[in-house]
Steps between C-alpha positions, in 0.01 A plus 500: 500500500838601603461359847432134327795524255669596790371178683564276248837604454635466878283152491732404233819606669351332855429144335874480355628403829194332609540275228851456572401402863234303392749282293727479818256314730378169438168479286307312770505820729409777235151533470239800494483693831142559467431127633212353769569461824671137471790685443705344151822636372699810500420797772573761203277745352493536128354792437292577211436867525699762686211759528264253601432426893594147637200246570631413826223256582576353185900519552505331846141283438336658797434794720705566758756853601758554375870595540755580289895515529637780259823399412494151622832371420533140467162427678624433845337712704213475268434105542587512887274756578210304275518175647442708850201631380321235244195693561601814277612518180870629389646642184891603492556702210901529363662625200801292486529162318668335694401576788080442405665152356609424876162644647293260260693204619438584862163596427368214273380257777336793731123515364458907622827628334464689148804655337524793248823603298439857468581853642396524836332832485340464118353179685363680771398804295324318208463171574388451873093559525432810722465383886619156424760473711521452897878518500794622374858396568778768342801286712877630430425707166826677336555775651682650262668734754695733326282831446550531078293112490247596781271536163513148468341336817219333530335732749383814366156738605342297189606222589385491845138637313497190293539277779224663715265415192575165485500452870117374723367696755726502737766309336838542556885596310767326681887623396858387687808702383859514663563782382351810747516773256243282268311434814431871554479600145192268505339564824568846448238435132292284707407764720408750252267274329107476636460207345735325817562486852815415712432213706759274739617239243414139588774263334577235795260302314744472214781285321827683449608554148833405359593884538410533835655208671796655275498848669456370801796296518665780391361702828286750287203654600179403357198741423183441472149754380171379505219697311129462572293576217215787609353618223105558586380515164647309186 
């Protein structure tokens, strides 16, 4: 019971923006994200429950894998990266309005590219069907690097846990930080968990992000962890 009131009550908070960002875009490209695969209207997600697992055939209007971009900005990355690869399916998930405004424009004539204005990790941890995914992209997250916020990053021991459950056999957690220390800090997490293994990260196979052609032209190093998902049993 309290878990529902609970629901209901962050559903109501969620939808205030989402209406205000539905009212923002014109009315010919808002329509239900649970649409066949012809593809009409918006690449958002409206959720109706936040307990409840997505339909992801339903969602995208077919089977295919999937990968999703935590965090993904204004879609950039997001839409490159699908029109590569029309063969899978891709969901960037983003918490900030405007930036999920810019994604859906990007995103609105790419038929594999879903969007979801939410929390990265309450997506992953309650919303993301257990060994659904075949990627994950964590690409330049805050690092927050002063020691006092370190509570507030995105990778924790749950975290990476959570992830591992929503991951295929065999599928794979890709992160990119310029910042060392948070490179360490999460290999060093990655290592202790069973659920992963270390493996020689593949990304010449991928567009840059904003933030990395950024740091780059500023000379900084960029870092990059790939995770293999291991776990034999589920």
């Amino acid at each position: 019971m309290l878990l529902a009131v609970r629901s209901a009550l962050f559903l109501g908070l969620l939808r205030r923006p989402l209406l205000s960002f539905l009212l923002s875009v014109p009315a010919r490209d808002v329509q239900s994200a649970h649409r066949p695969e012809s593809f009409r209207g918006s690449p958002l997600i409206e959720v109706d429950s936040l307990v409840e697992r997505l339909d992801l055939e339903k969602t995208f209007g077919r089977q295919a894998p999937l990968h999703v971009d935590l965090g993904c900005g204004d879609g950039s990355f997001l839409c490159a990266l699908a029109q590569r690869m029309p063969e899978k399916n891709f969901l960037g998930i983003e918490r900030l309005l405007g930036r999920i405004r810019s994604a859906t424009r990007k995103a609105a004539k790419i038929a594999n590219v879903r969007l979801l204005r939410m929390e990265s990790s309450y997506a992953v941890r309650y919303l993301l069907p257990a060994g659904s995914v075949e990627t994950f992209y964590l690409l330049f997250p805050d690092p927050w690097p002063k020691r006092r916020h370190w509570r507030r990053r995105i990778v924790t021991e749950d975290f990476l846990s959570v992830i591992s459950q929503a991951l295929a056999e065999k599928g794979t957690f890709r992160i990119a930080t310029d910042q060392r220390e948070y490179f360490e800090k999460t290999k060093e997490m990655a290592r202790a968990n069973s659920n992963f293994a270390i493996i020689d990260p593949i990304v010449a196979d991928l567009p840059l992000t904003k933030f990395e052609e950024t740091f780059r032209a500023q000379g900084a190093s960029i870092h990059w962890l790939e995770l293999r998902e291991i776990s034999p049993v589920r």
